[in-house]
N, C-alpha and C positions, 0 to 999 in steps of 0.2 A: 691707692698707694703707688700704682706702676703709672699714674698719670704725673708725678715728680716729674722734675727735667732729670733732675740728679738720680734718682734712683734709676731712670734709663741707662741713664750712663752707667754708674754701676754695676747693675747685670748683665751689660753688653760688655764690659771689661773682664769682668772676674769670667763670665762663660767663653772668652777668646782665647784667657788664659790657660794655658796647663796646669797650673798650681794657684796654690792662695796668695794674696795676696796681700802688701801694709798699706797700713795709712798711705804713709808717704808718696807708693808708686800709685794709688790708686789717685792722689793728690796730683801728682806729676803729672799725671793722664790724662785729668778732666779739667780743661782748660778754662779758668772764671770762675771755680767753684772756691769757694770761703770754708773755713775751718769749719766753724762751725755750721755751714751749711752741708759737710761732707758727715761731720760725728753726726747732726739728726738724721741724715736720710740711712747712715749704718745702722741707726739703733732702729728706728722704724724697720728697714728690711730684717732685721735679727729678730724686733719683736713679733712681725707678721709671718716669723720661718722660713723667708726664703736665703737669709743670709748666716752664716755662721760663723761667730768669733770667737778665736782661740788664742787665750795668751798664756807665754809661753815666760816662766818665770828666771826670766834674766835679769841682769842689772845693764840700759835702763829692760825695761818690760816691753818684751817685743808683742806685737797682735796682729794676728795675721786673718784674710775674712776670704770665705770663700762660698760657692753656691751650695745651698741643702737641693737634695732631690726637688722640692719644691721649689726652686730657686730656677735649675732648669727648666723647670715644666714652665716657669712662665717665664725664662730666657725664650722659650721657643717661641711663644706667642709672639713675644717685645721683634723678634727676629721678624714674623711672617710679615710685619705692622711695618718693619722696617726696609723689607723686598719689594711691598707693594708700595711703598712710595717713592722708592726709585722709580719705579716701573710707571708709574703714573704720575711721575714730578712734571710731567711735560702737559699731558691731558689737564693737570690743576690750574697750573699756569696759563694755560689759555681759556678753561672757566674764569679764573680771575681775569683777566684782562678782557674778556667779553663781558663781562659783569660790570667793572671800570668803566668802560665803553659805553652799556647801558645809562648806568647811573651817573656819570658823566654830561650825559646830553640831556639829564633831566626827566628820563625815563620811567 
């Protein structure tokens, strides 16, 4: 479930935010993502508990989604996965390119 592109996104959003969040901004945020590739990856995180949807009965119907306890506990993970690849974007980058190198000259 947290191997999604989009449900990355998601939990990295909604745990940045102070408050819950709509569609819409959450739309506005993740740049490339399709309607309905944002409604599956909501339902999926609501179905597996980390996400929680609340609507709120106005005219239209507003839905606002925010993280369950469970939500953070694996915001935190998605975060540590996220630190060490800054931190290591450079040491990648020159395995791959040593790698290239190899397999390049027929190695």
């Amino acid at each position: 479930m947290l191997a999604n592109k989009w449900s990355l996104y998601i939990l990295g959003l909604l745990g940045q935010s102070d408050r819950p969040l709509r569609f819409t901004e959450l739309r506005r945020h993740i740049e490339g993502v399709t309607q309905k590739s944002l409604t599956q990856a909501l339902r999926n995180l609501e179905r597996d508990g980390l996400v929680s949807r609340t609507v709120y009965p106005t005219i239209p119907p507003r839905v606002e989604y925010a993280l369950t306890d469970l939500g953070h506990e694996a915001g935190a993970l998605t975060t540590a996965i996220a630190d060490w690849s800054r931190t290591n974007a450079a040491r990648v980058q020159a395995a791959r390119a040593a790698y290239d190198a190899r397999t390049a000259d027929g190695s």
